[in-house]
VOBAZA-868830 format. One record per residue (C-alpha): residue in one letter; x, y, z. Coordinates in steps of 0.5 Angstrom, whole numbers, always signed. Each point is the difference from the previous one (the first is absolute). Example, Ala and Ser with C-alpha at 12.3 -4.5 7.8 and 13.67 -1.06 7.14 Angstrom:
BEGIN
+---------+-------+-------+-------+
! residuo !     X !     Y !     Z !
+---------+-------+-------+-------+
!       A !   +25 !    -9 !   +16 !
!       S !    +2 !    +7 !    -2 !
+---------+-------+-------+-------+
***
This chain:
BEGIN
+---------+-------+-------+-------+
! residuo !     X !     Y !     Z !
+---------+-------+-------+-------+
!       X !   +11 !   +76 !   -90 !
!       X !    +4 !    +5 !    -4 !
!       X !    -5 !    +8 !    +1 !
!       X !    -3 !    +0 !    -8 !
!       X !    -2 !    -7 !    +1 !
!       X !    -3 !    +3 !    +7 !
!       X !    -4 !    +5 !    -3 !
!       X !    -2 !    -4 !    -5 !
!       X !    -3 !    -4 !    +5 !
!       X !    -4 !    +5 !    +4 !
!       X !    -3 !    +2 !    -6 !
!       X !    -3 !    -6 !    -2 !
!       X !    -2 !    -1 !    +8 !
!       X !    -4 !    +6 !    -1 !
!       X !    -2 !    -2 !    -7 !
!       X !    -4 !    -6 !    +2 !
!       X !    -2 !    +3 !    +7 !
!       X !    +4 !    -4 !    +4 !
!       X !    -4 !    -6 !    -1 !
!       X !    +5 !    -5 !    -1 !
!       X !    +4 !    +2 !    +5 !
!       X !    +0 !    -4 !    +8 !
!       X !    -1 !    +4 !    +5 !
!       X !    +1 !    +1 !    +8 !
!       X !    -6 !    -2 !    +2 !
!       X !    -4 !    +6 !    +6 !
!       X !    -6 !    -2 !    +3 !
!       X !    -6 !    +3 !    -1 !
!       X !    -5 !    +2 !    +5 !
!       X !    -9 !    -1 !    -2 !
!       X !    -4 !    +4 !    +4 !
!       X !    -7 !    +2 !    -3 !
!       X !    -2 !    +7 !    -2 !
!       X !    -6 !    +2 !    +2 !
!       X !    -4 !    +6 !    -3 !
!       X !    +2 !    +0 !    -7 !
!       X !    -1 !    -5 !    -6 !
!       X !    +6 !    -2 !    -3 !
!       X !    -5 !    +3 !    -8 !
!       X !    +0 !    +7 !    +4 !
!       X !    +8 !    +0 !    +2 !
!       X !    +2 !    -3 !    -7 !
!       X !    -4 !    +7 !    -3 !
!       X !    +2 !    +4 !    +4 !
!       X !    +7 !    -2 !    +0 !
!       X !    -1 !    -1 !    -8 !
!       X !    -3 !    +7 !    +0 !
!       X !    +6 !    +4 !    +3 !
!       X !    +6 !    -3 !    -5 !
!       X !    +4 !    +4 !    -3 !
!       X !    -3 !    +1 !    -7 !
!       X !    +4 !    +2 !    -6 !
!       X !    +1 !    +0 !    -8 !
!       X !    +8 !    -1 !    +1 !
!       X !    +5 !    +0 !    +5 !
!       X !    +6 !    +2 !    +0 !
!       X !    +6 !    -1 !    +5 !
!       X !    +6 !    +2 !    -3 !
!       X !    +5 !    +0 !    +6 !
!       X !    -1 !    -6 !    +5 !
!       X !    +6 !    -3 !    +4 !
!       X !    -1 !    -7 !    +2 !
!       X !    +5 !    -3 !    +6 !
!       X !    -1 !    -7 !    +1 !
!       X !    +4 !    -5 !    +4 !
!       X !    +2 !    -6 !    -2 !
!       X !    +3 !    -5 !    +5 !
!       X !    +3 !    +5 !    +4 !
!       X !    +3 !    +3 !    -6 !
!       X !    -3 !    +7 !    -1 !
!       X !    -1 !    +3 !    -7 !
!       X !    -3 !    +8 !    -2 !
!       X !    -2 !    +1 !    -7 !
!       X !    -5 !    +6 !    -4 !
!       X !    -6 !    -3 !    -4 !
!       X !    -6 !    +2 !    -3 !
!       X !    -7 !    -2 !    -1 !
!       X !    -5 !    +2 !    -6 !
!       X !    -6 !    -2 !    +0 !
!       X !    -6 !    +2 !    -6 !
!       X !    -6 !    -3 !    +3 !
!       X !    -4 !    -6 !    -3 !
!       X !    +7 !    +0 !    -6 !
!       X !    +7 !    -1 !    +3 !
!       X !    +4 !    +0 !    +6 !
!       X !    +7 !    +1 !    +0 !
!       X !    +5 !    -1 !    +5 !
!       X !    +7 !    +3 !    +0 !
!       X !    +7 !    -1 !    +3 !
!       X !    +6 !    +4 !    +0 !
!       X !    +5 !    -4 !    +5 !
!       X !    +5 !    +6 !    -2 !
!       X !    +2 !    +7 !    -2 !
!       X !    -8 !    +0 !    -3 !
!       X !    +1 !    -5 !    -6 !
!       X !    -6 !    -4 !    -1 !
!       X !    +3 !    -8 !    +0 !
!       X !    -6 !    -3 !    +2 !
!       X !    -8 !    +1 !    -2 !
!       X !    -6 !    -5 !    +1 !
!       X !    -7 !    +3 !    -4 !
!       X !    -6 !    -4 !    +1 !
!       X !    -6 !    +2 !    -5 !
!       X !    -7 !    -5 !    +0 !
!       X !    +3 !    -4 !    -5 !
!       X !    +6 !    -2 !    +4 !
!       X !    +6 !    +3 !    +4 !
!       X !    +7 !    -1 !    -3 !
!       X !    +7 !    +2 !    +4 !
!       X !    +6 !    +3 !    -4 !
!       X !    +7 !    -1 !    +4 !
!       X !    +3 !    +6 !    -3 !
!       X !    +7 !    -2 !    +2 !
!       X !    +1 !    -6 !    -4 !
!       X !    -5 !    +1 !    -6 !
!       X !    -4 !    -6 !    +2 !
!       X !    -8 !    +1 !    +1 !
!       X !    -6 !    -5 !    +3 !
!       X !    -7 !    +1 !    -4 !
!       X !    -6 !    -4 !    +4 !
!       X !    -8 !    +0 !    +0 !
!       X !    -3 !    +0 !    +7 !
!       X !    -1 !    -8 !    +0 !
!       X !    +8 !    -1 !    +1 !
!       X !    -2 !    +3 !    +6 !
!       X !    -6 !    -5 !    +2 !
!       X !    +4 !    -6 !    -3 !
!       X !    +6 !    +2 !    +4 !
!       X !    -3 !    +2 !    +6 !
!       X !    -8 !    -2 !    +0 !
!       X !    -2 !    +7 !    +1 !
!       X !    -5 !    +2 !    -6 !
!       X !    +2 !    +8 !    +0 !
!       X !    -2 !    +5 !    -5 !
!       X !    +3 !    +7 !    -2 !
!       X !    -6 !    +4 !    +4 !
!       X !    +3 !    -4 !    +6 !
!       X !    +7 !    +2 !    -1 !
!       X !    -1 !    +7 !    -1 !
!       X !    -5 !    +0 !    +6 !
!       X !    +6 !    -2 !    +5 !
!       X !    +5 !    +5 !    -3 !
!       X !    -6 !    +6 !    +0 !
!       X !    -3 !    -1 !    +9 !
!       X !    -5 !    -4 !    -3 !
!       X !    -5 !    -6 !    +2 !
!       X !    +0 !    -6 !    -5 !
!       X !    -1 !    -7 !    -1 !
!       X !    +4 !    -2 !    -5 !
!       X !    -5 !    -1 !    -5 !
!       X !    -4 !    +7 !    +1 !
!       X !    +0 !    +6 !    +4 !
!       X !    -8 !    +0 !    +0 !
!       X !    -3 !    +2 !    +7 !
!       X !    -5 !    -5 !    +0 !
!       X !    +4 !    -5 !    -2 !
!       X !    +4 !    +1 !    +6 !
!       X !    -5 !    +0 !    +4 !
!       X !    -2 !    -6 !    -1 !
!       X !    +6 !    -3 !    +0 !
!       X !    +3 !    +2 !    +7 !
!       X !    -1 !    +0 !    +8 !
!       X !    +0 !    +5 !    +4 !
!       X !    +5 !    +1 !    +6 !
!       X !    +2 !    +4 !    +6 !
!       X !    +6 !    +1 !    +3 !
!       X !    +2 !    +5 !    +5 !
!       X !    +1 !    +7 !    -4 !
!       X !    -1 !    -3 !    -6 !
!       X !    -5 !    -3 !    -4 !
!       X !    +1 !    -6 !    -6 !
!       X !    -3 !    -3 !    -6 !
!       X !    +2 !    -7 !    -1 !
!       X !    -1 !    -4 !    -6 !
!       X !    -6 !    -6 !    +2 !
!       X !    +4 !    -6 !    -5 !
!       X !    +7 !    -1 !    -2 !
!       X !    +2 !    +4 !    -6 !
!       X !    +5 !    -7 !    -3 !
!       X !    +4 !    -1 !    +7 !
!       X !    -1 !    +8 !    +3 !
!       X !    -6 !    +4 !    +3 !
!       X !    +0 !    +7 !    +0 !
!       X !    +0 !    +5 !    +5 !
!       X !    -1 !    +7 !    +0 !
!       X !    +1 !    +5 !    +6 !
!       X !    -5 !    +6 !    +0 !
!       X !    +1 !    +6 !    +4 !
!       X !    -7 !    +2 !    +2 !
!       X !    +1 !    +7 !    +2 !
!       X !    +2 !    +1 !    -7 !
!       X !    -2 !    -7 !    -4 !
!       X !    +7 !    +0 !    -3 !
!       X !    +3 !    -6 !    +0 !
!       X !    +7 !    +0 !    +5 !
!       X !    +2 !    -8 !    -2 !
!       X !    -1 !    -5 !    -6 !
!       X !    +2 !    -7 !    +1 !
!       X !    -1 !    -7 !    -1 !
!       X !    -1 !    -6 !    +5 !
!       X !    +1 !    -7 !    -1 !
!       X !    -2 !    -5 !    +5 !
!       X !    -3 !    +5 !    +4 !
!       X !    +6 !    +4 !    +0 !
!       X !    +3 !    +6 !    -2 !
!       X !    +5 !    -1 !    -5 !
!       X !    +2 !    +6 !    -4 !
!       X !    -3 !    +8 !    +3 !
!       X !    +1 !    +6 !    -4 !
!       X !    -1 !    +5 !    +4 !
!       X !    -2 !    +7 !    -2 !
!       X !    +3 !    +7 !    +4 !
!       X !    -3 !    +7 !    +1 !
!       X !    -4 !    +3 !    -5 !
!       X !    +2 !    +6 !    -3 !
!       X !    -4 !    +5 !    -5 !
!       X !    +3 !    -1 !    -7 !
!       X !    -4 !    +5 !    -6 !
!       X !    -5 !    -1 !    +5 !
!       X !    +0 !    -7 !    +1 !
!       X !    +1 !    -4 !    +6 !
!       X !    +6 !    -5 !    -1 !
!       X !    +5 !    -3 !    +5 !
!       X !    +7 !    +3 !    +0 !
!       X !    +3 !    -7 !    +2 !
!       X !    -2 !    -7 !    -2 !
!       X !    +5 !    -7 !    +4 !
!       X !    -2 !    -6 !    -2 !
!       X !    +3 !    -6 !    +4 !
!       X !    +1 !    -7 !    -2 !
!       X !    +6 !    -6 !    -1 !
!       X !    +1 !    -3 !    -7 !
!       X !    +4 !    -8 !    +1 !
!       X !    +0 !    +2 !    +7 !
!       X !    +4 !    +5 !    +1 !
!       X !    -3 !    +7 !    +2 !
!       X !    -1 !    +5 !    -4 !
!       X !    -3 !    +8 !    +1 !
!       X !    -2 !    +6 !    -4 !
!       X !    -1 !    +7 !    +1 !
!       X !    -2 !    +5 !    -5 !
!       X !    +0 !    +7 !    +1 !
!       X !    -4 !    +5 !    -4 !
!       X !    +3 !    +6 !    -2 !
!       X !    -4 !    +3 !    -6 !
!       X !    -6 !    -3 !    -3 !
!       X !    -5 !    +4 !    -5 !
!       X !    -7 !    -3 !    -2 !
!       X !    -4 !    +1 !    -6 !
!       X !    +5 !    +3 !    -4 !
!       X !    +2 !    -2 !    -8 !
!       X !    +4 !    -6 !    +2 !
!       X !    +6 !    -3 !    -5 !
!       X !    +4 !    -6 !    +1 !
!       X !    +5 !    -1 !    -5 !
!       X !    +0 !    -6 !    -4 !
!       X !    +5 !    -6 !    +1 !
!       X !    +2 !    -3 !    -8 !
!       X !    +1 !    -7 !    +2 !
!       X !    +4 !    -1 !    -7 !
!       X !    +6 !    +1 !    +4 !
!       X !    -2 !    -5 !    +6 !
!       X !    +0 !    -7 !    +1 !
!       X !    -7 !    -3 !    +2 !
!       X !    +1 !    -5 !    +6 !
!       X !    -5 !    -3 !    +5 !
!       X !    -2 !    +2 !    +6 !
!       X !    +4 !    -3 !    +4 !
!       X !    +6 !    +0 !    -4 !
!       X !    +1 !    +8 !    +2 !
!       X !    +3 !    -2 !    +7 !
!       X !    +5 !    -3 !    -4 !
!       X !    +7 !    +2 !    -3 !
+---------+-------+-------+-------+
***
């Protein structure tokens, strides 16, 4: 695989939240919480989020290995709340080649470096992958927060989700499948931060995003680093992303892409030449 088509790639991995993807598959281990509700835990975690109007982490390096072969680029992530969401990398000397924006309406990935574009509405998502994702969701998984893919209300999390512990850590687990997956989300309980977000299948854990330590950022507590573990047709792929400089609630300005200079493909079309 040549390294465009690489990135390309881990693009629309971390577009469609993985959820296309087969994984390697961990054990889970069920262990009853005991003393806390699952409404109270969800509140509380709810409660202790990052909340902010924009995000903006101008300077992000993203390391990813990909069967065996190692890759370090800059990237970027913008994001105004409840609006858009934008996703830059810069494979090399800090040009922007590629960007993947998500708006309510849909997402749409531009390849900079072959002037090609790819434009779809989330039920692309549901028909491809039979997981039913809004943009609330996507933007919750890139701002440490809980979701379900069709809401980030509290209640409605509640009464979707169980409760388990297990050693240091306690869990919220999805009640039924969402499409083939079920949810998960690890909470620290000194703090009620999330520290993992993953899917299950089968009663497995297939694909884990682990947050790291948090660091106070204009006063907002975000983590300093992200991996995210999973494969993609069999062969291993890991990402790290490493903050460097990432500023909240400022005016925010993501520039335009004239897609009359592009050619419009589908998809899946953007992995090829």
């Amino acid at each position: 695989m040549k390294t465009h088509k690489l990135i390309t790639a881990i693009i629309l991995i971390t577009t469609i939240l993985l959820v296309g993807c087969k994984t390697q598959q961990r054990p889970i281990q069920h262990r009853v919480a005991q003393h806390v509700s699952v409404c109270q835990l969800t509140q509380k975690s709810y409660d202790a989020q990052p909340q902010f109007s924009t995000m903006n982490i101008s300077k992000m390096s993203m390391s990813v290995n990909y069967s065996g072969l190692q890759f370090t680029f800059r990237s970027s992530i913008r994001i105004a709340t409840d609006s858009i969401l934008s996703i830059s990398i810069q494979p090399a000397l800090g040009i922007e080649m590629y960007r993947a924006e998500f708006t309510p309406k849909g997402f749409t990935v531009y390849d900079k470096l072959n002037r090609r574009y790819s434009e779809n509405s989330y039920e692309y998502i549901k028909l491809s992958w039979g997981l039913d994702v809004d943009y609330k969701a996507i933007e919750a998984l890139f701002s440490h927060k809980i979701f379900i893919p069709t809401t980030t209300n509290p209640d409605e999390i509640c009464k979707n989700f169980r409760i388990e512990h297990m050693a240091d850590t306690t869990s919220i687990v999805s009640n039924t499948p969402i499409g083939k997956y079920t949810q998960q989300f690890d909470i620290d309980i000194n703090n009620y931060r999330l520290t993992m977000s993953g899917l299950q299948y089968e009663n497995q854990l297939v694909m884990a995003i682990t947050y790291g330590m948090l660091k106070s950022f204009d006063k907002i507590l975000f983590p300093e680093t992200v991996h995210l573990q999973t494969t993609m047709t069999k062969t291993d792929v890991s990402a790290t992303l490493n903050i460097e400089k990432i500023k909240f609630n400022e005016p925010l300005y993501i520039s335009p892409i004239n897609t009359a200079r592009y050619k419009k493909v589908g998809f899946m079309d953007l992995l090829k030449k």
